[in-house]
N, C-alpha and C positions, 0 to 999 in steps of 0.2 A: 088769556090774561094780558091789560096791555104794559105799559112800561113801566119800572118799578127803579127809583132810587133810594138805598140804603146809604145814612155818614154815619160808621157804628150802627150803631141799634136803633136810630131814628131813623123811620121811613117818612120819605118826604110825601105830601099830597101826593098822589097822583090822577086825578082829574085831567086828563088832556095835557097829559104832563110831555113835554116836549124838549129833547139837548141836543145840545149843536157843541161840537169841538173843533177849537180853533190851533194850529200851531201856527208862530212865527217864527220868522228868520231872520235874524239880524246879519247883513249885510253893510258894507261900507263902500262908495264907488270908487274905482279907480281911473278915471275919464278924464279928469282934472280938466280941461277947457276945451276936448277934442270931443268929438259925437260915439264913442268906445263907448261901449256896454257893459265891459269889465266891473268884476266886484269882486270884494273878498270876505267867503264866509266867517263871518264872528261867533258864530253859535247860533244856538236853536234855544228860542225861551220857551218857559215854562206854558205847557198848555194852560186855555184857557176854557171853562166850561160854560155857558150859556142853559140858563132852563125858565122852563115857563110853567105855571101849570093854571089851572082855575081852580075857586073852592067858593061852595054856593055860603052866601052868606050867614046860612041857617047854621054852619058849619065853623064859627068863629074860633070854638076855642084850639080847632088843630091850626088855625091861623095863628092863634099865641104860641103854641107849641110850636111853630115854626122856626119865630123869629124868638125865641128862648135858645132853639138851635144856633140859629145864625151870630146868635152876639155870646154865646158862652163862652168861659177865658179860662185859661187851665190853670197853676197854681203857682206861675208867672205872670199873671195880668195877660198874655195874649192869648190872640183866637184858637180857639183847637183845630186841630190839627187834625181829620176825621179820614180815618178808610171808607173808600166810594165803592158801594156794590153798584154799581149801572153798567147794561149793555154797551153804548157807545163809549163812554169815559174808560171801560175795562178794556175793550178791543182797542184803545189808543194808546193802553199800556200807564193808564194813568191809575195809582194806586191812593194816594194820599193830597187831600185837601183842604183848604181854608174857604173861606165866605169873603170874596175881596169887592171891592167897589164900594154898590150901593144894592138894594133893594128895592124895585118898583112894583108897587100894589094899588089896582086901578080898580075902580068899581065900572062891572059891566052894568049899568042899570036895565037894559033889556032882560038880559036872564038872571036878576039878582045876584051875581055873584061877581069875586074878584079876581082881578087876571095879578098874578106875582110871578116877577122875570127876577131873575136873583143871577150872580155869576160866581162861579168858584174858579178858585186858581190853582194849579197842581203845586205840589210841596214834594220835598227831594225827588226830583225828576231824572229820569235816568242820568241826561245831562250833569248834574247838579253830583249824582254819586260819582260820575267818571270824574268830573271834576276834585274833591273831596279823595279818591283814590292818588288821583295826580299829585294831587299837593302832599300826601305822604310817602307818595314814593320819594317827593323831591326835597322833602323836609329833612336833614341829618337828623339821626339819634342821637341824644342829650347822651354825651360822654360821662360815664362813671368811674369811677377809682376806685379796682379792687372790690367795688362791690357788683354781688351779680341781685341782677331783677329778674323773678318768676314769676310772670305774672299771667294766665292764661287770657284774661279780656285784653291785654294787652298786644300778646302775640295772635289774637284772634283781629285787632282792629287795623293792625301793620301790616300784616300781610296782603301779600300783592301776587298775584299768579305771572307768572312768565309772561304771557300776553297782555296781562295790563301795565308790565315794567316796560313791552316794548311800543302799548302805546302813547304812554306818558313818553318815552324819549323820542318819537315820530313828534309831539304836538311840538316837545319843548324843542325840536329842530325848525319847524313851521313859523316857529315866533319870532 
């Protein structure tokens, strides 16, 4: 069987279906006018997903289905936000995605059909959660008077293991 992507429960063509994943690294140099090579890491963005696949022309309407996929908006006006079942996107630890850029759909006219390159962008990325942990470790608890709050989604969203209190206080030394 060859390669297979699932967003939810939409499986995308797969005719020669092809991804590539990309991470970047944001960096900033420290050289300032000298030939030094120095830089300092800033983070790691969000991966990005790269695909391609073909669908013979006779084959239009899973091409609407497609792009019905690609522009759906949840019950905020924005894009969904879709869990990725694919081999390379899953082995990069990439779990959840959007439809970002553009959509290119070319007519192969030799084999009647269309070549559609599309790229998705990962959403909460591990990054993005260390991040989001960070910020509540570093956020004080709103001060009550007298009164106590029981709230378990609460005490479930606070909570920070030993190890993530000591890597929030390594980053916020780093800054």
């Amino acid at each position: 069987m060859g390669a297979v992507m699932l967003l939810n429960d939409y499986r995308v063509p797969s005719n020669r279906l092809t991804v590539s994943v990309v991470t970047s690294f944001d960096s900033a140099e420290l050289r300032g006018e000298t030939s030094a090579t120095d830089s300092a890491h800033k983070g790691i963005k969000p991966k990005e997903i790269s695909v391609t696949f073909v669908l013979p022309f006779d084959r239009e309407r899973e091409l609407s289905q497609f792009y019905a996929a690609a522009q759906a908006l949840d019950d905020n006006g924005e894009l969904v936000v879709y869990d990725i079942t694919e081999r390379s996107a899953n082995a990069a630890k990439v779990k959840k995605v959007t439809f970002t850029n553009r959509i290119d759909q070319r007519e192969i006219s030799d084999t009647d059909a269309w070549m559609v390159s599309f790229t998705l962008l990962e959403r909460l990325s591990m990054q993005e959660r260390t991040e989001q942990r960070t910020t509540l470790v570093e956020t004080p608890a709103p001060k009550t008077e007298g009164a106590k709050i029981s709230s378990p989604e609460l005490a479930q969203e606070t909570e920070v293991s030993s190890f993530e209190a000591a890597l929030a206080r390594f980053d916020k030394k780093l800054a």
